[in-house]
LODOVEX-126985 format. One record per residue: residue number from 1; residue in three letters; x, z, y of N, C-alpha, C, O in turn. Coordinates in steps of 0.02 Angstrom, whole numbers, plus 50000, padded with zeros to 5 digits. Layout:
BEGIN
(rec NUM,"ALA",(X,Z,Y),(X,Z,Y),(X,Z,Y),(X,Z,Y))
...
//
This chain:
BEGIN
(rec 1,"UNK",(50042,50000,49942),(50000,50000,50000),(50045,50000,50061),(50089,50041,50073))
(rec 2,"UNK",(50025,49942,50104),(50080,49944,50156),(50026,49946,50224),(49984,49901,50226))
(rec 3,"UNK",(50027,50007,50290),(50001,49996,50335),(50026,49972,50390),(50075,49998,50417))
(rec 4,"UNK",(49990,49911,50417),(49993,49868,50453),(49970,49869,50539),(49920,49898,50560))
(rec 5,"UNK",(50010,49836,50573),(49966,49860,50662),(49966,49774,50668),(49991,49728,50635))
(rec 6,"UNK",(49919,49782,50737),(49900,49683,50763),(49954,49665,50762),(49974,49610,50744))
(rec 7,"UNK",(50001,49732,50793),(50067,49711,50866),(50035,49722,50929),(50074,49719,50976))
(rec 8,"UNK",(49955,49739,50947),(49936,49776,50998),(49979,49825,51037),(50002,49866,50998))
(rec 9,"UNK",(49995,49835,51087),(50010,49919,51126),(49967,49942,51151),(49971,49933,51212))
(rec 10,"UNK",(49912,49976,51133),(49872,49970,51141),(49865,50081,51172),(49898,50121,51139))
(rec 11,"UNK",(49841,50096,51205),(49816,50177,51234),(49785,50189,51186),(49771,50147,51144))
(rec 12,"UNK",(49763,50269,51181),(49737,50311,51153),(49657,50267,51136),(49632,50240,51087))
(rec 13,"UNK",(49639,50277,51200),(49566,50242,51217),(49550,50184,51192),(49496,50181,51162))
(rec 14,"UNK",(49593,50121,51199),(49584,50059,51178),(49584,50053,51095),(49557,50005,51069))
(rec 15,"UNK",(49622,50114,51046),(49649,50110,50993),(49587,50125,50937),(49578,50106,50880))
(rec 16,"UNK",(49539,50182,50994),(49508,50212,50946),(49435,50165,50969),(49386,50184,50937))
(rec 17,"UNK",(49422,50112,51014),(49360,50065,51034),(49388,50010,50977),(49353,49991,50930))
(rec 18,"UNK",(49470,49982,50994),(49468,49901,50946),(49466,49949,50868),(49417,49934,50833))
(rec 19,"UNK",(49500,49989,50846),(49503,49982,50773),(49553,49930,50758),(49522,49900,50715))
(rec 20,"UNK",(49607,49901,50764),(49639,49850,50764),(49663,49835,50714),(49674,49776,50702))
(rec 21,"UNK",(49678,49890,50663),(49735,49879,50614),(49710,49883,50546),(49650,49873,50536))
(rec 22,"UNK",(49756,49898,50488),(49730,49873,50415),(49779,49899,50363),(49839,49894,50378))
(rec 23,"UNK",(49759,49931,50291),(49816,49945,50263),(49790,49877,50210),(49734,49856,50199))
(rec 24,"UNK",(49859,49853,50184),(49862,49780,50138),(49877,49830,50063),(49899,49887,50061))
(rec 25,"UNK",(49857,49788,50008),(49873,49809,49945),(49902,49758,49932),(49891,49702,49954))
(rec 26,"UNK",(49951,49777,49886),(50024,49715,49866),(50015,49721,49778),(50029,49777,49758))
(rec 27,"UNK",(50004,49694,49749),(49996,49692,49665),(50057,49642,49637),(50070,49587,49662))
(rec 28,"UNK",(50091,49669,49583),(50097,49610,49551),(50064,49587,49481),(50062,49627,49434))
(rec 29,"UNK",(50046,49542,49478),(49984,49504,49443),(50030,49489,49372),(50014,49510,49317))
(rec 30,"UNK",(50093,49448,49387),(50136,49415,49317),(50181,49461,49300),(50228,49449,49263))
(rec 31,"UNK",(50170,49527,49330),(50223,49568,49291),(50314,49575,49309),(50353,49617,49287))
(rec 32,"UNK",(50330,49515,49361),(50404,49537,49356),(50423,49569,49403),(50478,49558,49428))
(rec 33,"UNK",(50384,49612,49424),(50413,49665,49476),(50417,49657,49547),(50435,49705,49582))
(rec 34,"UNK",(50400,49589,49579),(50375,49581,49641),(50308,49552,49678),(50287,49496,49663))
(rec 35,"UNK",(50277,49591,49723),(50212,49574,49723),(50191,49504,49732),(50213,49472,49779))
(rec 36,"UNK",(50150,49477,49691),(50120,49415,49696),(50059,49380,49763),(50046,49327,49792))
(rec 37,"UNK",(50038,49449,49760),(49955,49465,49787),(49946,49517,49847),(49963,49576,49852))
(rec 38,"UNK",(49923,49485,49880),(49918,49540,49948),(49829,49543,49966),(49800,49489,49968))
(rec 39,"UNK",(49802,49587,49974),(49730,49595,49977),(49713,49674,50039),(49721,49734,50031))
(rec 40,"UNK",(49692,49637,50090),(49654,49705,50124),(49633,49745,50119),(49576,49749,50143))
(rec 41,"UNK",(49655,49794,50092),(49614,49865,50069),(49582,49904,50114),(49535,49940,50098))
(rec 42,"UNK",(49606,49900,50179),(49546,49926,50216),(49554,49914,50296),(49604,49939,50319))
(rec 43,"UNK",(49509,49875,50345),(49537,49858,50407),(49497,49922,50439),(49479,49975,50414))
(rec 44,"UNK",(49491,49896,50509),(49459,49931,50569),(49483,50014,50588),(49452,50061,50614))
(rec 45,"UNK",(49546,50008,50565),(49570,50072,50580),(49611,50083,50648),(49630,50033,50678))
(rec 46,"UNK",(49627,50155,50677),(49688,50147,50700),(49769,50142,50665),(49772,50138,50604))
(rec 47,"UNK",(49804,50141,50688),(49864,50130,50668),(49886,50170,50610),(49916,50222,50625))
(rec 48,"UNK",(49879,50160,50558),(49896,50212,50489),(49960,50210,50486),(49995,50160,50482))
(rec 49,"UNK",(49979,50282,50487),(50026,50320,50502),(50055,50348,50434),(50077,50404,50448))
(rec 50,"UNK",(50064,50338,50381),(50078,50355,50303),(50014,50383,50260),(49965,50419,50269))
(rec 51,"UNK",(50045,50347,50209),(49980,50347,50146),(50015,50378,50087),(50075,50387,50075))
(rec 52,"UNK",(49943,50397,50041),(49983,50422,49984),(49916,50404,49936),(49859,50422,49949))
(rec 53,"UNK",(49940,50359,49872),(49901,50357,49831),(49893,50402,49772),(49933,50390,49727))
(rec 54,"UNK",(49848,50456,49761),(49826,50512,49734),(49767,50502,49704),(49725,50486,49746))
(rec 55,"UNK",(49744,50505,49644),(49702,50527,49586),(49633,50491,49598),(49577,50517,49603))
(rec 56,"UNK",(49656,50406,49601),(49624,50341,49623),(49613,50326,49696),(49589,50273,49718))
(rec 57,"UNK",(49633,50376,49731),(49620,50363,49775),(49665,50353,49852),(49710,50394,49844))
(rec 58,"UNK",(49675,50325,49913),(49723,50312,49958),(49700,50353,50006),(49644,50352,50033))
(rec 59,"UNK",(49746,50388,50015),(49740,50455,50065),(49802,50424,50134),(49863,50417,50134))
(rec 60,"UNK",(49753,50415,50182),(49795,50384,50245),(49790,50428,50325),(49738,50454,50346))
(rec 61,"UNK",(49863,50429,50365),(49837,50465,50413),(49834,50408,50461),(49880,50369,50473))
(rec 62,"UNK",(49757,50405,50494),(49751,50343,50538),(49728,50395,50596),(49668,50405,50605))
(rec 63,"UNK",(49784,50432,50643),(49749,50470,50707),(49689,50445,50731),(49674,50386,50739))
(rec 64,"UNK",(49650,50502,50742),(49656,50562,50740),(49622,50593,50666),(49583,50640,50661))
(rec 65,"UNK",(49646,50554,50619),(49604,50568,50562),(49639,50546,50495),(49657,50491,50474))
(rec 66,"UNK",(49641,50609,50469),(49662,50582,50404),(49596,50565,50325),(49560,50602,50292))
(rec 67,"UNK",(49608,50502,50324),(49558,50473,50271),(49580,50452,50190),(49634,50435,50166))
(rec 68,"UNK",(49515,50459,50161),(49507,50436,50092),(49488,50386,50073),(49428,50386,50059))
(rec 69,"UNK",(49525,50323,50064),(49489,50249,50057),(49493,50275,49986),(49536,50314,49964))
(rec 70,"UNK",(49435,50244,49949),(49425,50209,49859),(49395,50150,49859),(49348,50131,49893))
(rec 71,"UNK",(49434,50114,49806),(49391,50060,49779),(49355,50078,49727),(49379,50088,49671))
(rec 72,"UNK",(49278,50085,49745),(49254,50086,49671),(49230,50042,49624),(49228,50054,49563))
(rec 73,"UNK",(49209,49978,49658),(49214,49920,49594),(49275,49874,49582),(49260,49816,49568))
(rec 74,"UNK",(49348,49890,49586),(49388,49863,49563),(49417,49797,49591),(49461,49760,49569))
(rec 75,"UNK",(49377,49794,49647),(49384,49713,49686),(49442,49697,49731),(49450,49642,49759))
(rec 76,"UNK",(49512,49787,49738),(49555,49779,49780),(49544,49798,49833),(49594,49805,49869))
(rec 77,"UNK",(49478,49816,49861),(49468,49839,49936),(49430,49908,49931),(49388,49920,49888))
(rec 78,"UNK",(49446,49940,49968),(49396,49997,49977),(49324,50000,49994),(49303,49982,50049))
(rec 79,"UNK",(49284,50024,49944),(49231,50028,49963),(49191,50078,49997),(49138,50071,50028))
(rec 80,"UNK",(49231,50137,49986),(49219,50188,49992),(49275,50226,50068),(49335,50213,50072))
(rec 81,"UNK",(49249,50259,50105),(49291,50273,50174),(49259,50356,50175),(49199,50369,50168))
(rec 82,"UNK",(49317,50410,50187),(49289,50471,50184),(49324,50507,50241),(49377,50534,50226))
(rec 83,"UNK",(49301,50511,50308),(49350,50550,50356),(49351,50616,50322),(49298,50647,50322))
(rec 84,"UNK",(49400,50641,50296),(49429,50729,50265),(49452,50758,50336),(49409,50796,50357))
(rec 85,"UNK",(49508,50752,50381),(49480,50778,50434),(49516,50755,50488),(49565,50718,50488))
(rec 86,"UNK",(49485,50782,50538),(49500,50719,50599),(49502,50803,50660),(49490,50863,50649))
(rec 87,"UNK",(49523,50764,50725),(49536,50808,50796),(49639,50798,50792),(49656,50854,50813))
(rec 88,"UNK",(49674,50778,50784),(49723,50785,50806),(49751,50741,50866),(49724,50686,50869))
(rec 89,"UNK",(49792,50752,50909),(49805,50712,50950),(49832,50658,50946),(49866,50642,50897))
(rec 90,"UNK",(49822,50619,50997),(49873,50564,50976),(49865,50512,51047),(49810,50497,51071))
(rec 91,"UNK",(49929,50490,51073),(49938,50446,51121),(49945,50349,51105),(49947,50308,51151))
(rec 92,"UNK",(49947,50334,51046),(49958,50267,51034),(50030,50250,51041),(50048,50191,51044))
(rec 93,"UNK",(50078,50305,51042),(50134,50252,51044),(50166,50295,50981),(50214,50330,50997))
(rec 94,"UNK",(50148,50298,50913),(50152,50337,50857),(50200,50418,50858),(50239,50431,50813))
(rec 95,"UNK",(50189,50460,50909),(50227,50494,50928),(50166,50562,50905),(50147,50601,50949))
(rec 96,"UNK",(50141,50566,50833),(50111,50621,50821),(50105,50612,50743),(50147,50584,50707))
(rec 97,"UNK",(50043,50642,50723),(50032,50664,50654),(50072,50601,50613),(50092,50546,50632))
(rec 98,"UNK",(50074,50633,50553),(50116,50583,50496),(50098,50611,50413),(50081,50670,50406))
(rec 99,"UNK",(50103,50571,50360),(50102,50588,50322),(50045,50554,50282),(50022,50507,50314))
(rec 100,"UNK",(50015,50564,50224),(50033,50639,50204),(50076,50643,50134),(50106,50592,50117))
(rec 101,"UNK",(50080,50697,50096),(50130,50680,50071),(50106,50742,50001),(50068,50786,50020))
(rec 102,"UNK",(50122,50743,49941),(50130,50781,49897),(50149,50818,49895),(50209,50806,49902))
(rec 103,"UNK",(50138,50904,49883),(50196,50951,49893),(50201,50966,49785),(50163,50940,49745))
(rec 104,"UNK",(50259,51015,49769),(50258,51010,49702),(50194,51048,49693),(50149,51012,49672))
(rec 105,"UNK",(50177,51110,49703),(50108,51135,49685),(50060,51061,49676),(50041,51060,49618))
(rec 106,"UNK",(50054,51044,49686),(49992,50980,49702),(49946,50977,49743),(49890,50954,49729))
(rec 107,"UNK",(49963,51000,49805),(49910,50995,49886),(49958,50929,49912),(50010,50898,49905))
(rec 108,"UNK",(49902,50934,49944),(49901,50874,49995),(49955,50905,50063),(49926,50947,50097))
(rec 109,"UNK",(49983,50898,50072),(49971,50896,50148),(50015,50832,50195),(50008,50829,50256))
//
């Protein structure tokens, strides 16, 4: 899962009206170890800020909110969008929240 921006510079304000950006899913299809296939897994976000794929599902921080995309019919894209939680700051020039990341216990954070 790779997250993606327009190339917008876009303010706080403008970031969270366009939704501009998108995380891509990269597969490889024939097996030799480099992706074949690139497919949108989920647009209209702000700028996603690190992801972590966890127990089917893509856990992304897109300020001011960190989300739960799933695909549930298998089609490559998310069907499913779950704000888990949101209020942190953020100015648009990626100078805040990050993550998230696995700790060994097995939380999120």
């Amino acid at each position: 899962y790779v997250g993606e921006s327009s190339g917008d510079n876009l303010n706080r304000a403008q970031m969270l009206e366009k939704k501009p950006h998108w995380i891509t899913r990269l597969s490889d299809i024939n097996g030799d170890g480099k992706f074949d296939h690139a497919t949108k897994f989920v647009d209209g976000i702000t700028l996603p800020q690190g992801s972590l794929f966890y127990r089917g599902s893509l856990y992304a921080v897109c300020p001011p909110s960190v989300w739960k995309f799933t695909d549930t019919d298998g089609d490559g894209k998310a069907d499913q969008r779950q704000e888990i939680l949101t209020g942190f700051g953020f100015s648009g020039n990626a100078c805040d929240t990050h993550g998230p990341f696995l700790s060994p216990t097995g939380r999120l954070y």
